[in-house]
C-alpha positions in Angstrom: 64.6 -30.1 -58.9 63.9 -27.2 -57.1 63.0 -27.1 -53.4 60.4 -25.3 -51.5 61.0 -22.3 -49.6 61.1 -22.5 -46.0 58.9 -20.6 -43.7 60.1 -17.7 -41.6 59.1 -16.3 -38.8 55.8 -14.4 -38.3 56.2 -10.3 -38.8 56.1 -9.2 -35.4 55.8 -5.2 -36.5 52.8 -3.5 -37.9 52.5 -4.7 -41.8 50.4 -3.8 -44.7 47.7 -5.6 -46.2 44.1 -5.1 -47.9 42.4 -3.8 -44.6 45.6 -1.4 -43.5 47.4 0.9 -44.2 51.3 1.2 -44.3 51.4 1.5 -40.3 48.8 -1.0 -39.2 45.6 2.1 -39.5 42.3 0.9 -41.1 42.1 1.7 -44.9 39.9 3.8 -46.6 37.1 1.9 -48.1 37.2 2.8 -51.8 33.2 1.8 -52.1 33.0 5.3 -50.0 34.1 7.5 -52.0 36.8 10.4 -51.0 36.3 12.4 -48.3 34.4 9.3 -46.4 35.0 8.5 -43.3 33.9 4.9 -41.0 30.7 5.2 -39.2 31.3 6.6 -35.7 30.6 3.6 -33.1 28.2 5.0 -30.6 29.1 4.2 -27.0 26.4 1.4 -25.3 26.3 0.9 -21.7 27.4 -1.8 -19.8 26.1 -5.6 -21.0 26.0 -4.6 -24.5 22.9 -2.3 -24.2 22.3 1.5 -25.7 22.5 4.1 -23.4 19.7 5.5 -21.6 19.2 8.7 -23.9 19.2 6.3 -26.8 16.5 3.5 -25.2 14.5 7.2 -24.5 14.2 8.5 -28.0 14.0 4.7 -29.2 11.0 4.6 -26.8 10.1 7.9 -27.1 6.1 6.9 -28.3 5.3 4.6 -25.8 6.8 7.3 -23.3 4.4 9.8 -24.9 1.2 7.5 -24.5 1.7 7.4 -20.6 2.6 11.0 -20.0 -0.8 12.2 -19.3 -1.2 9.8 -16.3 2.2 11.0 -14.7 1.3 14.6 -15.5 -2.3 14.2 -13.6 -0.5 12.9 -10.8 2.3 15.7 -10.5 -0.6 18.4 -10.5 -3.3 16.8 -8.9 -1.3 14.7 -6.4 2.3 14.9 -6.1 2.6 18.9 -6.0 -0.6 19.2 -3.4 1.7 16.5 -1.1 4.9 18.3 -1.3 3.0 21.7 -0.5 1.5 20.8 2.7 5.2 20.5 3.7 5.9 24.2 3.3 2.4 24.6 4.4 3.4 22.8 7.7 5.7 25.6 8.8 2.9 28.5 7.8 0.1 29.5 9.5 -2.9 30.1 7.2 -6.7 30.3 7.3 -7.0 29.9 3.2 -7.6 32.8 2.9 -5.5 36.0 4.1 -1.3 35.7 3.6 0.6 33.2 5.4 2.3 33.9 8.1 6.0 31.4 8.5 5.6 30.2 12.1 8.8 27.4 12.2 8.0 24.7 13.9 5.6 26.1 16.4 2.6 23.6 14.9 4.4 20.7 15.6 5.4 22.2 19.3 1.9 22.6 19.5 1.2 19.7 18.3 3.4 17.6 20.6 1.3 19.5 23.6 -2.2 18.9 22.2 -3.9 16.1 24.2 -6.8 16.1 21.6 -4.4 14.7 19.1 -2.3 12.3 21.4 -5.9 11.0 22.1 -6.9 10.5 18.5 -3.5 8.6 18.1 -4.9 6.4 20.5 -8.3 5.9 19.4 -6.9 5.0 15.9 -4.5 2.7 17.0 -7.4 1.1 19.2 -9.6 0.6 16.2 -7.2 -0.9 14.0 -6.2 -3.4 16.6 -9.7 -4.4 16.7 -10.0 -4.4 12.7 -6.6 -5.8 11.3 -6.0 -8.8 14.2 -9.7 -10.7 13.5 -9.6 -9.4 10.0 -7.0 -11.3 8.6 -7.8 -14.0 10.7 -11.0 -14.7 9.6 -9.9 -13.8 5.6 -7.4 -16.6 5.8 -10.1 -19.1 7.0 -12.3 -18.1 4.6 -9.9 -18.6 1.9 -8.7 -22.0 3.7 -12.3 -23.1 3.3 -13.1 -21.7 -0.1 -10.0 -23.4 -1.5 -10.9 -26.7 -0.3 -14.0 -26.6 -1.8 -14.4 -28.0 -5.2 -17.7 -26.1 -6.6 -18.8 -22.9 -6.8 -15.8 -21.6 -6.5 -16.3 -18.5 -8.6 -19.7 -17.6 -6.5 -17.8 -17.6 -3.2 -15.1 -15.3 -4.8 -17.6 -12.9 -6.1 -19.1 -12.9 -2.3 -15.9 -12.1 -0.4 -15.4 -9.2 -2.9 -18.8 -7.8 -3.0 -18.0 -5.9 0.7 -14.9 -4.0 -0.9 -16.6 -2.4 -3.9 -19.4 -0.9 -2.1 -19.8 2.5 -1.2 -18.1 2.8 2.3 -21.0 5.9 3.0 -23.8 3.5 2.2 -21.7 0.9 4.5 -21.6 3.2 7.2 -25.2 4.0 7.0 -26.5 0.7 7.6 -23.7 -0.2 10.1 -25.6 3.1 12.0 -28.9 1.6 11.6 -27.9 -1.6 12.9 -26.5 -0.6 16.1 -28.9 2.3 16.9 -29.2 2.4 20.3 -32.7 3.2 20.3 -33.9 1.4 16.8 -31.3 -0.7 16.0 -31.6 -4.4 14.7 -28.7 -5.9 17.3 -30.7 -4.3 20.1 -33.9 -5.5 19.0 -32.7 -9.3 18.6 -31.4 -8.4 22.7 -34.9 -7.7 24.2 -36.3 -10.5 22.0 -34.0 -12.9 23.9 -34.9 -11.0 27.1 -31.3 -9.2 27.2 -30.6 -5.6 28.0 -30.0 -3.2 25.0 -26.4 -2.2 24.4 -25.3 1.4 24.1 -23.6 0.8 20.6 -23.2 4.2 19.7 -22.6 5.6 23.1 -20.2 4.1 25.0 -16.4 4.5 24.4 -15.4 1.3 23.5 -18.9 -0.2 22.1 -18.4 2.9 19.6 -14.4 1.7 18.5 -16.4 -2.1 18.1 -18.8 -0.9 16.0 -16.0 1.1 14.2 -14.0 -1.5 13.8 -16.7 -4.3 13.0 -17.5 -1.8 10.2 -13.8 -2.0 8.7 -13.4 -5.8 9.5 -17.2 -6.9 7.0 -15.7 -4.4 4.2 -11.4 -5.4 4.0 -12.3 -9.1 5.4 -13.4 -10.8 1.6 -10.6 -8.8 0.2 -7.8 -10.0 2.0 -9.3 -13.6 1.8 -9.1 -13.3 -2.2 -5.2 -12.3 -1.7 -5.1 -15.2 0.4 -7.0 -17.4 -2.3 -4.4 -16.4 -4.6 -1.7 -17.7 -2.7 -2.9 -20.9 -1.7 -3.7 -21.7 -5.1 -0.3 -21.3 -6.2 1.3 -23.8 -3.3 2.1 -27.4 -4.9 -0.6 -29.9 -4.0 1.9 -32.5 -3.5 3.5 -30.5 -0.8 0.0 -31.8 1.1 -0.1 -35.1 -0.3 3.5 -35.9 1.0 2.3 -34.3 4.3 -0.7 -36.4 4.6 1.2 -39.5 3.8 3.5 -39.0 6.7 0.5 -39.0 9.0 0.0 -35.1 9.1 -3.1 -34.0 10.9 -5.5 -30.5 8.9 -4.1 -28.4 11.8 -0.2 -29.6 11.6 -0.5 -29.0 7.6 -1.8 -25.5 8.4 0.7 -24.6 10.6 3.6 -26.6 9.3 3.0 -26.1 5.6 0.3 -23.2 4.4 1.5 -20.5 7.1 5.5 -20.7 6.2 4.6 -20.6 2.3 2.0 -17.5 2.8 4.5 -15.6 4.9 5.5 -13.1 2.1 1.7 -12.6 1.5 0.7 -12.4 5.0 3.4 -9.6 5.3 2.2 -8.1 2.4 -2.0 -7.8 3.8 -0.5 -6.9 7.4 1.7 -3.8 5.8 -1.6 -3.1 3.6 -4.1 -3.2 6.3 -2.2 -1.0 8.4 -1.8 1.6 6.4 -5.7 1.4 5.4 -6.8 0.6 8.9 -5.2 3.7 10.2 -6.2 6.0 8.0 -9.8 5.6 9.3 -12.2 8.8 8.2 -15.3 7.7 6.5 -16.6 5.0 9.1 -16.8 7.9 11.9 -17.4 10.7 10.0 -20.3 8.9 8.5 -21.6 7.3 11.9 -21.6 10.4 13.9 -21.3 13.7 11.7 -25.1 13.8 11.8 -25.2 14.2 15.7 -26.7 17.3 16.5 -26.1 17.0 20.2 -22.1 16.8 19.7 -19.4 18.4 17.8 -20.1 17.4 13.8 -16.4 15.9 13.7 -16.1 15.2 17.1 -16.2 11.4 16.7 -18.8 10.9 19.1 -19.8 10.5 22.6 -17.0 11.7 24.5 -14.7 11.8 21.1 -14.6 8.0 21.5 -14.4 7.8 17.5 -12.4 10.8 17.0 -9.2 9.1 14.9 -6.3 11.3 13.5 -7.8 12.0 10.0 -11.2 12.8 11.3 -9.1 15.8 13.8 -7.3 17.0 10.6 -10.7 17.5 8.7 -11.9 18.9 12.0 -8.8 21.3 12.3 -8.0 22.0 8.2 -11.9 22.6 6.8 -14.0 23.5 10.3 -11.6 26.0 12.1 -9.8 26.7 8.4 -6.0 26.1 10.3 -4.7 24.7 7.0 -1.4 24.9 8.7 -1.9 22.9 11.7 -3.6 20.1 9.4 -0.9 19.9 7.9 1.3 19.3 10.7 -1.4 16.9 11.7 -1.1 14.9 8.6 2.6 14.8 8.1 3.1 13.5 12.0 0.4 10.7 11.3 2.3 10.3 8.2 5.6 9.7 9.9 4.0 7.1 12.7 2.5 5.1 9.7 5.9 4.4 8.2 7.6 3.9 12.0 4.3 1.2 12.5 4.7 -0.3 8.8 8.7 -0.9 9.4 8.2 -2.7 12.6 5.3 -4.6 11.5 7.9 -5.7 8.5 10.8 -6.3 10.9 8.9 -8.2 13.1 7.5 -10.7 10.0 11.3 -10.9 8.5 12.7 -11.6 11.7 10.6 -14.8 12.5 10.8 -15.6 8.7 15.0 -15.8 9.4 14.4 -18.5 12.3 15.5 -21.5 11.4 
């Protein structure tokens, strides 16, 4: 009777077998042929995926198909921005050479009181524009949301404002508050009032302004609004109505603190549209005979920061100083926007 062999211990050196060699390297697969060699292992990036040169020419097609749109935008829009910056430091009526001045425009600019006053007429109007503005949208979309019918009709009503044409706006905000002819004045003397110098006065004219960019933005931040309030849980109000929660509490204890990223969101959007005011003035006043064309106005009462650049760049052909102009403007927009948004994520971090 024989007996069975007793296992040793495992090899602990490199051994041979059907998938190595005689030192532990890969064999040559015979299905190769000679000469083969393995496929080469290309490198991927971290998590398992292909590089980015690979996902490029994997993607290469769909790259292709939205080209043209980044292509428009580099000639038409992104190389016209980043020229104005050398064009900043030249001084050039668009038509002879350009002469390099340094930073002279901007020390100009810093002494010019017509453009310190335009900073201030623009940030009049869009106090006047943005603070009832949004306001009034989120009422509208407080009330439109409650409602149950005709939903779809009331959306199409807050949104008809913001596609129209902001000249044909302008126009009948103009005939409105003529001073002479206009319908606000007219309803006045029928009620035995005095007439109102709309377009006038300083601050009548930054109303009218102003009412003029409240009636167009007002239905389109109400939609955004809409939006949001649609997508908070009903039974958030249910559960607050249960516990004895008056409409006013719920509004301020529930639909304000769940619209806060969306409120943010219209503030940061309305001041960057609010302050770039051009049309409404240019429009309301650019056909006053008795004052500069793109003088704002009376007194320059409607004279904002865009409608001085026009007035600098195209009527005294100083392309350099409107650029200046624009890139200053520019600068105060993004110092305005990021307080605006530190303000809103400070009170947001409040517990």
């Amino acid at each position: 009777m024989s007996s069975s062999p007793v296992a040793g211990p495992a090899p602990t050196g490199p051994t041979s077998g059907p998938d190595t060699g005689p030192l532990g390297q890969a064999a040559p697969d015979p299905s190769r042929g000679p000469g083969r060699r393995a496929p080469r292992i290309r490198p991927v990036s971290a998590g398992g995926r292909p590089g980015p040169r690979r996902r490029v020419r994997r993607h290469w097609p769909q790259y292709l198909a939205i080209s043209p749109y980044y292509l428009i935008f580099s000639v038409f829009m992104l190389f016209p921005v980043l020229y104005t910056v050398y064009l900043a430091f030249q001084k050039w009526d668009g038509i002879g050479e350009m002469q390099f001045v340094g930073f002279q425009q901007f020390r100009f600019l810093w002494d010019d009181p017509v453009f310190w006053m335009s900073i201030r007429n623009t940030l009049v109007i869009w106090v006047l524009s943005t603070v009832p503005m949004l306001f009034m949208a989120l009422v509208l979309a407080v009330l439109v949301n409650s409602t149950k019918r005709f939903t779809a009709f009331y959306r199409v009503c807050l949104f008809i404002p913001s596609i129209t044409s902001l000249v044909a706006i302008a126009i009948f905000f103009g005939a409105v508050f003529s001073n002479n002819f206009g319908l606000i004045n007219a309803i006045l003397k029928a009620m035995h009032l005095s007439a109102v110098p709309w377009m006038s006065n300083e601050w009548t004219i930054k109303l009218v302004i102003a009412a003029l960019m409240t009636w167009q933005w007002t239905g389109y931040n109400a939609i955004i609004y809409l939006a949001g309030l649609q997508a908070i849980p009903s039974e958030l109000y249910e559960a607050a109505r249960m516990d004895g929660a008056g409409p006013v509490r719920i509004f301020f204890s529930i639909t304000i603190p769940l619209l806060r990223p969306i409120i943010l969101f219209t503030v940061v959007i309305s001041t960057v549209t609010g302050l770039q005011s051009f049309t409404e003035p240019q429009v309301l006043f650019g056909s006053d005979a008795s004052t500069n064309p793109n003088s704002g106005g009376p007194g320059q009462a409607g004279l904002t920061t865009l409608l001085y650049f026009y007035h600098q760049a195209f009527d005294n052909n100083d392309f350099g100083y409107g650029a200046a102009i624009v890139w200053a403007f520019f600068l105060l927009i993004l110092l305005i926007v990021a307080v605006n948004w530190w303000l809103v994520q400070r009170k947001e971090r409040r517990p």
